[in-house]
N, C-alpha and C positions, 0 to 999 in steps of 0.2 A: 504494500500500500504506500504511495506517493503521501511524506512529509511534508505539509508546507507550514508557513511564516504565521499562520493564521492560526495555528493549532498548538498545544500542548506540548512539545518537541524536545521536552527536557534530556531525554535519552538521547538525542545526539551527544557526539564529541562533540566538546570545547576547543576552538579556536577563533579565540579572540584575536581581534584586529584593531588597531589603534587608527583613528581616521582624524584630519586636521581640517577644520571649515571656517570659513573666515566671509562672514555678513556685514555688511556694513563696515563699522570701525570695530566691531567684533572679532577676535579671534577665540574660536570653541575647539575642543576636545574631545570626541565621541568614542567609543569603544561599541564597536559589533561583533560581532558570533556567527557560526555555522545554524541556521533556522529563522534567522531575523530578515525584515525586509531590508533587502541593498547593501548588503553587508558591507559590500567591498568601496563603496564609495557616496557621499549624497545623492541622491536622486536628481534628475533635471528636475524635474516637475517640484521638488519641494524647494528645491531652489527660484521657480516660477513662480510658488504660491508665496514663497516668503518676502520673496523682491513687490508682488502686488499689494499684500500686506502691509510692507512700511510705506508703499506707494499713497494708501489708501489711509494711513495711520490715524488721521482725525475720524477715520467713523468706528475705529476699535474700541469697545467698552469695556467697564474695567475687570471683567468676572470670564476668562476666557478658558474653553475647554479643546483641548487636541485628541479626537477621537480617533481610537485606533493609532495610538503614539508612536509604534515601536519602541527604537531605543530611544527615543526621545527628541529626535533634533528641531521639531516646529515648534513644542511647548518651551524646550530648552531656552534654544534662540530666539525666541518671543519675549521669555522671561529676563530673558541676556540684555536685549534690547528695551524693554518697557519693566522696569524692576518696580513700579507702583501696582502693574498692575497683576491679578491672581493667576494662576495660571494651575491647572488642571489638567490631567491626564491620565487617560483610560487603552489599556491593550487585553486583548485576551489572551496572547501570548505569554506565558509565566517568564520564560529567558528574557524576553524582550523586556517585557517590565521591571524586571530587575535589571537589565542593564541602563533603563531610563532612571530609574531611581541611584543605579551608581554615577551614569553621565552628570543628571542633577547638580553631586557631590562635587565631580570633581571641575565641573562650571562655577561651581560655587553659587548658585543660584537657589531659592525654594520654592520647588514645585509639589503640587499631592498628583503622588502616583496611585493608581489604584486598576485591581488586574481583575478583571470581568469581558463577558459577552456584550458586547454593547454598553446599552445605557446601565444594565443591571446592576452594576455595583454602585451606582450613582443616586438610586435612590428615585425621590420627586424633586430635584436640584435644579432649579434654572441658571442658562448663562447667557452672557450679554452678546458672547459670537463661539460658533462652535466649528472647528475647523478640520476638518477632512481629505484626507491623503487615501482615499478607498482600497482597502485591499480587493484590486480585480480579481484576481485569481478565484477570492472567493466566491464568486459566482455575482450576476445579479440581482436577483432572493434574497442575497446579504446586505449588499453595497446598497437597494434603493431600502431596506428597511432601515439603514442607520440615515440613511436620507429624511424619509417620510417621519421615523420617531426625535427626529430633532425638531422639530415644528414646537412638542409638546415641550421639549427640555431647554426652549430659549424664550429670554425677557421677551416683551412687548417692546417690540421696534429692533428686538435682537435679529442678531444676522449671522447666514452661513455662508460659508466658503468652503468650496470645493476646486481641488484641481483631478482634471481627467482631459486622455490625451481623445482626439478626434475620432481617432480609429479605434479607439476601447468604449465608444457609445458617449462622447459627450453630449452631443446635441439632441439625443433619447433619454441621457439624464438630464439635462433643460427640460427638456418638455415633461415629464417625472416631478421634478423639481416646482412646476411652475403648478402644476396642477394639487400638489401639498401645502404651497406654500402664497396664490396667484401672481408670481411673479418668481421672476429670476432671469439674472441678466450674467449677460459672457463679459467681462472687465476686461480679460486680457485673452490675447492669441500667441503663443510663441514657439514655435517651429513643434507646432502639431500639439501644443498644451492649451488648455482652454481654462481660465479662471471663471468658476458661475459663481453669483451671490443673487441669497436671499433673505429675503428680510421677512421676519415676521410682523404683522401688521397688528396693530391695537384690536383686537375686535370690540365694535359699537355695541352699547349697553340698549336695550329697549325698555322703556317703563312700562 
């Protein structure tokens, strides 16, 4: 049976990999493993979402969650970058989240790690923007339900962020996206990466 990043994968060997990323005026430290996503280097695509992120900085609020963290590099660097404000993080990978909670340490940053199936270990918590890096692999059954169940887990006027390249269905999660959420917009295109955000809207009270 095929291991992947997404699962439980404790029983691999350990081989750790020390990785060096440098955002902004940032220089970070990350440490990946055999089972984790991108072991061997940052991702393009989270390097896309993060460049839109500080692009976009005035609409980030202060209570931010990174779903599906791995080892940690978008809550990390968030929190590297925006040290007021919260930062949160959720993997269901056991490895990964303990390597997110050791990168944390040695960023020197404080982040809550927390290792669960989606929202499940998070309770009824809302946040002010929730940010996703989708594990494809695991299928799309997975990927639009941490779509669809962010609606519930974000402020009023909260906003998500997603990056997904073109040819992994971005413009079918738009259209997904828009119909959870009545909107959702493509920020950024970059060599086949697609930034979408959505905003959750106030809904109106009736007397």
């Amino acid at each position: 049976m095929n291991t992947h990043y997404f699962t439980d994968n404790r029983h691999l060997r350990e081989n750790r990999k020390e990785l060096s990323f440098r955002f902004w005026c940032f220089n970070l430290r990350f440490t990946s493993d055999n089972g984790v996503f991108s072991k061997d280097g940052i991702d393009f695509g989270t390097r896309v979402l993060l460049e839109t992120l500080r692009e976009h900085k005035a609409e980030l609020g202060d209570n931010l969650l990174d779903l599906g963290c791995g080892y940690g590099v978008i809550g990390i660097t968030l929190k590297k970058a925006f040290p007021d404000k919260s930062v949160t993080m959720s993997e269901i990978n056991p490895r990964a989240a303990q390597l997110a909670e050791w990168n944390a340490k040695q960023n020197d940053v404080q982040a809550e790690v927390l290792c669960g199936d989606g929202f499940a270990p998070l309770g009824n918590r809302c946040f002010s923007d929730i940010i996703i890096n989708p594990p494809i692999r695991a299928g799309k059954q997975v990927i639009y339900a941490m779509f669809a169940q962010s609606y519930a887990h974000l402020q009023p006027h909260g906003r998500l962020w997603i990056v997904i390249r073109k040819a992994q269905g971005a413009l079918s999660a738009q259209n997904y996206v828009k119909e959870q959420f009545h909107n959702c917009t493509i920020l950024e295109k970059h060599k086949g990466y697609y930034i979408l955000q959505a905003v959750r809207e106030e809904t109106s009270s009736t007397s």
